[in-house]
C-alpha positions in Angstrom: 5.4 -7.1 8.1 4.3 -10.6 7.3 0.7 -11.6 6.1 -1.2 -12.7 9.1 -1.8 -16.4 8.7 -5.4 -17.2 8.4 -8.2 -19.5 6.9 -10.4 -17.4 6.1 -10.1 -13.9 4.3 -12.3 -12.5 6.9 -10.0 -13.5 9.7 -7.0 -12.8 7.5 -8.4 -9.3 7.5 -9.4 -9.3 10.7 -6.0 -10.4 12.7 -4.2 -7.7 9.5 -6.1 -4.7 11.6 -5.7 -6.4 14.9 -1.6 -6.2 14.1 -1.7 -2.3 14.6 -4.2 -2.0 16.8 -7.0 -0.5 14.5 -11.0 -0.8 15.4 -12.6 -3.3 13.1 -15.3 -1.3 11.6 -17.4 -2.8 8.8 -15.9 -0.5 6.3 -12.2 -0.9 7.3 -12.9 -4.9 7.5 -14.4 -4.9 4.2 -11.8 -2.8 3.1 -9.0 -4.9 4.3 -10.5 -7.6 3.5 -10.3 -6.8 -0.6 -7.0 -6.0 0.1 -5.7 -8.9 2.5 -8.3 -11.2 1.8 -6.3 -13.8 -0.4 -2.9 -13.1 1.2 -1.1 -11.5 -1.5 0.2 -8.0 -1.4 -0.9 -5.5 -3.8 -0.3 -1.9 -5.4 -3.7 -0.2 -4.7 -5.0 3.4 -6.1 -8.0 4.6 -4.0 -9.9 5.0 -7.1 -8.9 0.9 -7.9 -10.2 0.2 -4.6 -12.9 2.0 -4.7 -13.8 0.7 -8.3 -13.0 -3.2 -6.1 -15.3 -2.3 -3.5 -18.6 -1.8 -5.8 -18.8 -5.5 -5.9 -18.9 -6.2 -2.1 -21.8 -5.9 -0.2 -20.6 -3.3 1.7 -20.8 0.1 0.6 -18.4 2.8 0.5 -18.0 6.1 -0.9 -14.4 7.3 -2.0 -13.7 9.6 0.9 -14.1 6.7 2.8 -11.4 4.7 0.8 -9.4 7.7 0.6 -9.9 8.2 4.7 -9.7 4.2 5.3 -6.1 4.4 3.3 -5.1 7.0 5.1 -5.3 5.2 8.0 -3.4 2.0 7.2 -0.7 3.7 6.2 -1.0 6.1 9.7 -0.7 2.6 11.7 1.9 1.5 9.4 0.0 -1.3 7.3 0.3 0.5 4.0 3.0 2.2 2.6 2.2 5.1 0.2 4.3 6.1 -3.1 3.5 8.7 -5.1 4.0 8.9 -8.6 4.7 12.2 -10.2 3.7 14.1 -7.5 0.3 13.3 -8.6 -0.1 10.2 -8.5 -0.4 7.8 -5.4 0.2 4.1 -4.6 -0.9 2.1 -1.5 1.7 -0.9 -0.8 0.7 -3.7 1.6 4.0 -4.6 1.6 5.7 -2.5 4.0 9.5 -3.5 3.9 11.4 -1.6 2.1 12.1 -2.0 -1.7 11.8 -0.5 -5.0 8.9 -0.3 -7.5 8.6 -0.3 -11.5 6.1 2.6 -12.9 4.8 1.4 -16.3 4.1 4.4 -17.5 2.2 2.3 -20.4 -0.2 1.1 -18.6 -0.5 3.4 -14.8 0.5 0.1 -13.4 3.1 -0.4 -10.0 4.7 -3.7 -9.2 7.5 -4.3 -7.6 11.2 -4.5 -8.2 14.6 -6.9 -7.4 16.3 -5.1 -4.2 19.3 -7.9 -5.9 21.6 -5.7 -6.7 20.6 -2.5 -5.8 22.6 -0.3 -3.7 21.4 3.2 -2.3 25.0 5.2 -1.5 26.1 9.0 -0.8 23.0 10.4 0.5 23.1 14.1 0.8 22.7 14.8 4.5 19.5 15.4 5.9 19.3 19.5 6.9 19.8 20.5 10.8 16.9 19.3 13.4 15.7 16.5 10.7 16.8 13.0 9.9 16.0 10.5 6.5 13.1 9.0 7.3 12.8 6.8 4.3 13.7 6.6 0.4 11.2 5.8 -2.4 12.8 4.6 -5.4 10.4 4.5 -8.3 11.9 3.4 -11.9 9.9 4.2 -14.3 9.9 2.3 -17.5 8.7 1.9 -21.0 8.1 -0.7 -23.4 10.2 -1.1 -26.4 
């Protein structure tokens, strides 16, 4: 999915809910817009977002971030990666691609789809097909 093109971060946020058919509530535009609001994707935690959304005007507990993610990534704005098994990631870039874990510093970015090649899958058991694969490389500093 593209960035909706916009002048404003408002109506980039707006027309970014609008794309997937989601209500505009104040939360889930204030929301979106800390997420959409200067065009770029990003690599969100709730508790980053959360942390983001103390200096808006609008307030929001974490269930409600947590909730409010939940959500984009039900209509398909948001992609979710989870690190460890613990750990999860909200992508608002929602082809598909590869990420970097910095395992230095908690931090998700993403990574060259250049030359990488995803081959030999095992088959997907009876009654199920792949839906998607998350690769995550994780790396550390030398």
């Amino acid at each position: 999915m593209t960035l909706p093109n916009a002048t404003t971060p408002k109506e980039r946020s707006t027309k970014w809910l609008a794309a997937k058919g989601l209500r505009p509530t104040r939360q889930r535009l204030a929301l979106a817009e800390l997420l959409m609001g200067d065009g770029k994707h990003r690599h969100v935690t709730a508790e980053s977002l959360f942390d983001a959304s103390k200096d808006i005007s609008e307030t929001v507990s974490l269930a409600t971030v947590y909730n409010t993610l939940r959500a984009f990534c039900d209509a398909g704005l948001m992609h979710e990666i989870t690190v460890d098994g613990s750990k999860s990631y909200f992508d608002t870039n929602t082809s598909e691609h590869p990420h970097f874990f910095w395992e230095d510093t908690g931090e998700l970015t993403d990574a060259s789809t250049e030359r990488m090649e995803i081959t030999n899958l095992p088959s997907a058991p009876q009654d199920a097909e792949i839906a998607s694969v998350d690769v995550v490389i994780r790396l550390r500093r030398t």
